[in-house]
VEXDREN-2710 file (C-alpha; in Angstrom, 1 decimal):
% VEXDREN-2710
k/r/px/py/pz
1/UNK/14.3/-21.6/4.3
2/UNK/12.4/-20.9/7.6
3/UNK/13.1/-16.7/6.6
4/UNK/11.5/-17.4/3.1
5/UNK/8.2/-19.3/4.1
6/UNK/7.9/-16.6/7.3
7/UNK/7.7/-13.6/5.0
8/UNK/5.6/-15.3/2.0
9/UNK/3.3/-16.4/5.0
10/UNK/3.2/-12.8/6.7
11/UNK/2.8/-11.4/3.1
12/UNK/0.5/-13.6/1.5
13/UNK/2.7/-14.0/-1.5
14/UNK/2.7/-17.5/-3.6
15/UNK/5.3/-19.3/-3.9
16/UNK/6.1/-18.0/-7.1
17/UNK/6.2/-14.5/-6.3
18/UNK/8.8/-15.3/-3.9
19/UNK/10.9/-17.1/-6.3
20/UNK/10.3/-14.2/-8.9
21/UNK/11.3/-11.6/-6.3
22/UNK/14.2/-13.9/-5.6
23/UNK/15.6/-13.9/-9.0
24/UNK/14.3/-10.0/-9.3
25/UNK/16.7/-8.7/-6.2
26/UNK/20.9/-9.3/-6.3
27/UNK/21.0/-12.2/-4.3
28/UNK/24.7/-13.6/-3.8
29/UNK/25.8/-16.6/-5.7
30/UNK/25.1/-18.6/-2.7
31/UNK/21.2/-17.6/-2.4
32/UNK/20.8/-15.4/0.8
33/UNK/19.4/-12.7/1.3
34/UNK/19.2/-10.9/4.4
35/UNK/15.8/-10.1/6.2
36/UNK/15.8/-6.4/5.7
37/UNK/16.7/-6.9/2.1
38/UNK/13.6/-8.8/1.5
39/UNK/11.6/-6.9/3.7
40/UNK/12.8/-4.2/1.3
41/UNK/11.5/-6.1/-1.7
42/UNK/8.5/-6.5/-0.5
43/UNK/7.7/-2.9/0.6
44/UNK/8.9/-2.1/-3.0
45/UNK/6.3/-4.3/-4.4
46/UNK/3.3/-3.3/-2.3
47/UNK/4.1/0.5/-2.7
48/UNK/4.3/-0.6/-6.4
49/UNK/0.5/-2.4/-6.3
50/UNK/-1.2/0.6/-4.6
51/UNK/-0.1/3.2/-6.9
52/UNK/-1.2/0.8/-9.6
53/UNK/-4.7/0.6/-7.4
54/UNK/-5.1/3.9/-7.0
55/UNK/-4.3/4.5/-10.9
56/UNK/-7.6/2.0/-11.4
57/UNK/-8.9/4.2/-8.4
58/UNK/-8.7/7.4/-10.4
59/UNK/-10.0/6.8/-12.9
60/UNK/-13.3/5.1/-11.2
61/UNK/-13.7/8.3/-9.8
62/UNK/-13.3/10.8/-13.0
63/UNK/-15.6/8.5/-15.1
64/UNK/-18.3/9.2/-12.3
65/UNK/-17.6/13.2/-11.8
66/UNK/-14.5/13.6/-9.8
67/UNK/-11.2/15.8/-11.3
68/UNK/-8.3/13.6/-12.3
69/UNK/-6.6/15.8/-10.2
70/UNK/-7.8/14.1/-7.1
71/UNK/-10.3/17.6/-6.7
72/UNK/-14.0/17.9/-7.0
73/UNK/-16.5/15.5/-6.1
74/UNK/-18.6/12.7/-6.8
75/UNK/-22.6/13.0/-5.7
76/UNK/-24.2/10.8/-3.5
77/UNK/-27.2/10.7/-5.7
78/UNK/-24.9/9.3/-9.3
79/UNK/-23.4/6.6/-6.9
80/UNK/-26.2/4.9/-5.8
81/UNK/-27.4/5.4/-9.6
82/UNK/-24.5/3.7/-10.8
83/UNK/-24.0/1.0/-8.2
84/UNK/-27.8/0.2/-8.3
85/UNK/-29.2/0.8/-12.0
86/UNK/-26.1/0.5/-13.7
87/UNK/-24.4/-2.3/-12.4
88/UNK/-27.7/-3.8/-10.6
89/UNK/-26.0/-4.4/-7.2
90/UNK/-28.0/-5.3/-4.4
91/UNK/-25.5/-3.9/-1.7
92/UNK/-26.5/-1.5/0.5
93/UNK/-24.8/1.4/-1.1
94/UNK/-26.8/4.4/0.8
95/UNK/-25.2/2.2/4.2
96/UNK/-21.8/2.7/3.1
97/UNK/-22.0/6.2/1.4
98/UNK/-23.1/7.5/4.6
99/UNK/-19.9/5.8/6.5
100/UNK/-17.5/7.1/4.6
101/UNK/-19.2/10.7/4.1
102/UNK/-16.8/12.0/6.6
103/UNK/-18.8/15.7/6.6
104/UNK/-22.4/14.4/5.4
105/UNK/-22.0/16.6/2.8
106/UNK/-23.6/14.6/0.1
107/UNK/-20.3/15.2/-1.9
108/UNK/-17.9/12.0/-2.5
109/UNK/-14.1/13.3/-2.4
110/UNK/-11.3/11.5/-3.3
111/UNK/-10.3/10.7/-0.3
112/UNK/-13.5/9.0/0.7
113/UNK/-14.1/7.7/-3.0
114/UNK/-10.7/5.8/-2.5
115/UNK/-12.1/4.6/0.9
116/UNK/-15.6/3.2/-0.6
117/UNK/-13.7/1.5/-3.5
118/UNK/-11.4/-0.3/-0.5
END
């Protein structure tokens, strides 16, 4: 028991989702699981939630000018349009566009887009 409350600690997972990614993986008829098997699990289930972020991700950043390719390039300018008039956030959005703006181009790639949206 000390195994299972160390990783749903160190992983943040509920209870539940333990118990779901107990009954998900081939445990033995006696209930044990080895570390790296459940280590394992849970790298399979993280991977799994950032490809389903990044989907999400993707498709923030086409319906604001970028490629669904990952190419092109979102404008400084329509972000702090959207963030600010659109959604009426108060954040400062010039702040964080400059931070992640790796070459101060002005130009939002996907790479930084998926950086702001972190």
């Amino acid at each position: 028991m000390f195994l299972f409350k160390k990783v749903k600690n160190d992983y943040n997972f509920s209870e539940e989702e333990m118990f779901q990614i107990l009954n998900d993986s081939k445990v033995e008829s006696t209930y044990k699981m080895s570390f790296e098997h459940i280590l394992k699990v849970v790298e399979h289930i993280r991977k799994e939630e950032n490809e389903e972020k990044d989907k999400d991700t993707l498709l923030a950043y086409v319906a604001v000018g970028g490629e669904d390719n990952k190419g092109g390039c979102v404008t400084k300018e329509t972000l702090i349009e959207i963030i600010r008039d659109k959604f009426e956030m108060t954040i400062n959005i010039e702040k964080l566009i400059d931070e992640i703006d790796e070459d101060g181009s002005g130009e939002i790639e996907w790479g930084e887009f998926r950086s702001l949206m972190k």
